[in-house]
Kinemage of the C-alpha trace (Angstrom):
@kinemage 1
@onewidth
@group {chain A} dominant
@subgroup {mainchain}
@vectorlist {calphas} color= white
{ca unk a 1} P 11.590 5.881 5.917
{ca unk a 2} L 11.340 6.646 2.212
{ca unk a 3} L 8.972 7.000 -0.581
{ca unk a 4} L 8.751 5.907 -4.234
{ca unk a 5} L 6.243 7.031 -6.830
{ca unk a 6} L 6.753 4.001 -8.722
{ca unk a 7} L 5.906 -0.239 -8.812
{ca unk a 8} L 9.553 -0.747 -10.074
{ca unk a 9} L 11.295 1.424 -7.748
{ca unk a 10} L 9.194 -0.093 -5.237
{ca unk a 11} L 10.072 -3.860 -5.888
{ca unk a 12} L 14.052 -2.712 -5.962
{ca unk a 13} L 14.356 -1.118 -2.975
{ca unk a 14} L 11.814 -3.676 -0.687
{ca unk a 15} L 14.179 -6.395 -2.609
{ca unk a 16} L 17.214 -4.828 -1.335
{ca unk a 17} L 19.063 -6.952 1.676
{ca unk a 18} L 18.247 -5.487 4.585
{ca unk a 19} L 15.050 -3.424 3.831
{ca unk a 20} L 13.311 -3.348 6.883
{ca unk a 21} L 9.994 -1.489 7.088
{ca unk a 22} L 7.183 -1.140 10.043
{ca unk a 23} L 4.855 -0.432 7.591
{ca unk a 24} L 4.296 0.553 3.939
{ca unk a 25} L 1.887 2.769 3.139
{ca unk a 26} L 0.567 2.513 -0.695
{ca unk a 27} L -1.910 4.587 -2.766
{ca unk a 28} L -4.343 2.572 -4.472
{ca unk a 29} L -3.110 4.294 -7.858
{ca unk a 30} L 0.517 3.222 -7.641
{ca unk a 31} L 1.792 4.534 -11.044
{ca unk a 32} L -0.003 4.205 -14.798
{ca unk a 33} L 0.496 0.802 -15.100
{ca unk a 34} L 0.042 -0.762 -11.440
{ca unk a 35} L -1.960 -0.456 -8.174
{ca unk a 36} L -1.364 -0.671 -4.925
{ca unk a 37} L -3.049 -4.282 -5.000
{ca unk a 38} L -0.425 -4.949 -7.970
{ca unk a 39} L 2.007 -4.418 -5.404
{ca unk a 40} L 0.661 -6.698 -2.790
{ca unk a 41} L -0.178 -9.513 -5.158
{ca unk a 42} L 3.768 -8.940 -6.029
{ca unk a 43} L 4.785 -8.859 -2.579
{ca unk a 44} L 2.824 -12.184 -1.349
{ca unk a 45} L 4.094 -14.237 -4.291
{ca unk a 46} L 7.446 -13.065 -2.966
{ca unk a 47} L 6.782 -14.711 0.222
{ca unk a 48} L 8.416 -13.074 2.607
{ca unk a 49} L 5.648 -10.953 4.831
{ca unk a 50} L 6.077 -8.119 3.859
{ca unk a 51} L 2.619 -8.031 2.257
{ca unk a 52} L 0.982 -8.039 5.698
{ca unk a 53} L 2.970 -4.630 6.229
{ca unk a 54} L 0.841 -2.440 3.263
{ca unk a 55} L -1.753 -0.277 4.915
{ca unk a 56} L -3.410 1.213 1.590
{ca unk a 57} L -4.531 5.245 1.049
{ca unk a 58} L -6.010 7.020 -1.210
{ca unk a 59} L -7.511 10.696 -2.352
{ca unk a 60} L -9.459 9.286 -4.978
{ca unk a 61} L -12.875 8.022 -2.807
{ca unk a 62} L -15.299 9.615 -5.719
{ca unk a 63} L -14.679 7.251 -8.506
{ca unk a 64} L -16.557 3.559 -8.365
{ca unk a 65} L -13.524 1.735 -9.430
{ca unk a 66} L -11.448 3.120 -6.858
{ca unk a 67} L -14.744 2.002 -3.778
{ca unk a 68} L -15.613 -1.277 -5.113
{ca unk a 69} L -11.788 -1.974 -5.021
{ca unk a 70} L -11.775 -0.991 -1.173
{ca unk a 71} L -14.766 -2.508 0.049
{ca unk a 72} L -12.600 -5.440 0.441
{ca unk a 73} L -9.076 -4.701 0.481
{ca unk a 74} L -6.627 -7.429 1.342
{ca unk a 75} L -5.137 -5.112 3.948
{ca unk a 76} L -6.064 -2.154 6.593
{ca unk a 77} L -7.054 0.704 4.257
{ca unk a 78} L -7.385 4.723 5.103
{ca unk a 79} L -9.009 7.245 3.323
{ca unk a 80} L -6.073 9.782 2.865
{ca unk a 81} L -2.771 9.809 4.381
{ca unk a 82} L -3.933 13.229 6.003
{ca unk a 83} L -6.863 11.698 7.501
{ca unk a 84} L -4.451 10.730 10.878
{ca unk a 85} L -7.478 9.564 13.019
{ca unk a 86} L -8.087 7.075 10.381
{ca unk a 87} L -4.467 5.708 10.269
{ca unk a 88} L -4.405 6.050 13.563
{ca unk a 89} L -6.321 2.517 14.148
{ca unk a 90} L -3.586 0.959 11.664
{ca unk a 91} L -0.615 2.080 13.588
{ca unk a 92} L -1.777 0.642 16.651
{ca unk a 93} L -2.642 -2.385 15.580
């Protein structure tokens, strides 16, 4: 387990041999510059799966940017990382 606040420090240390992750869970506002989608566009160009791994969060449900973005995210999306009975269907699956 880990955590990065950044899309750089992100790509490094998924690029790193031997990463291995269950899952990656990514806010929707990844830094100033990228999102979370920014990330799994990056990811799937990459080509090695680890795209289907991002389960995407956020705290920011208000603004219309941030809902018309998750009405149809590429991947399983929850609320908030403290909303566990919503993440709860993503673990399982």
């Amino acid at each position: 387990m880990g955590t990065v606040g950044r899309f750089a420090d992100a790509t490094e240390r998924l690029a790193q041999p031997g990463a291995r992750y269950d899952a990656l869970l990514v806010d929707v506002h990844l830094d100033e510059a990228h999102t979370g989608f920014d990330l799994f566009d990056h990811l799937r160009t990459a080509g090695q799966g680890l795209e289907q791994r991002i389960v995407f969060t956020t705290g920011d449900s208000i603004s219309t940017q941030t809902r018309d973005a998750l009405s149809a995210p590429p991947g399983p999306c929850c609320g908030s990382p403290s909303a566990s009975t919503s993440c709860g269907k993503c673990w399982s699956a």
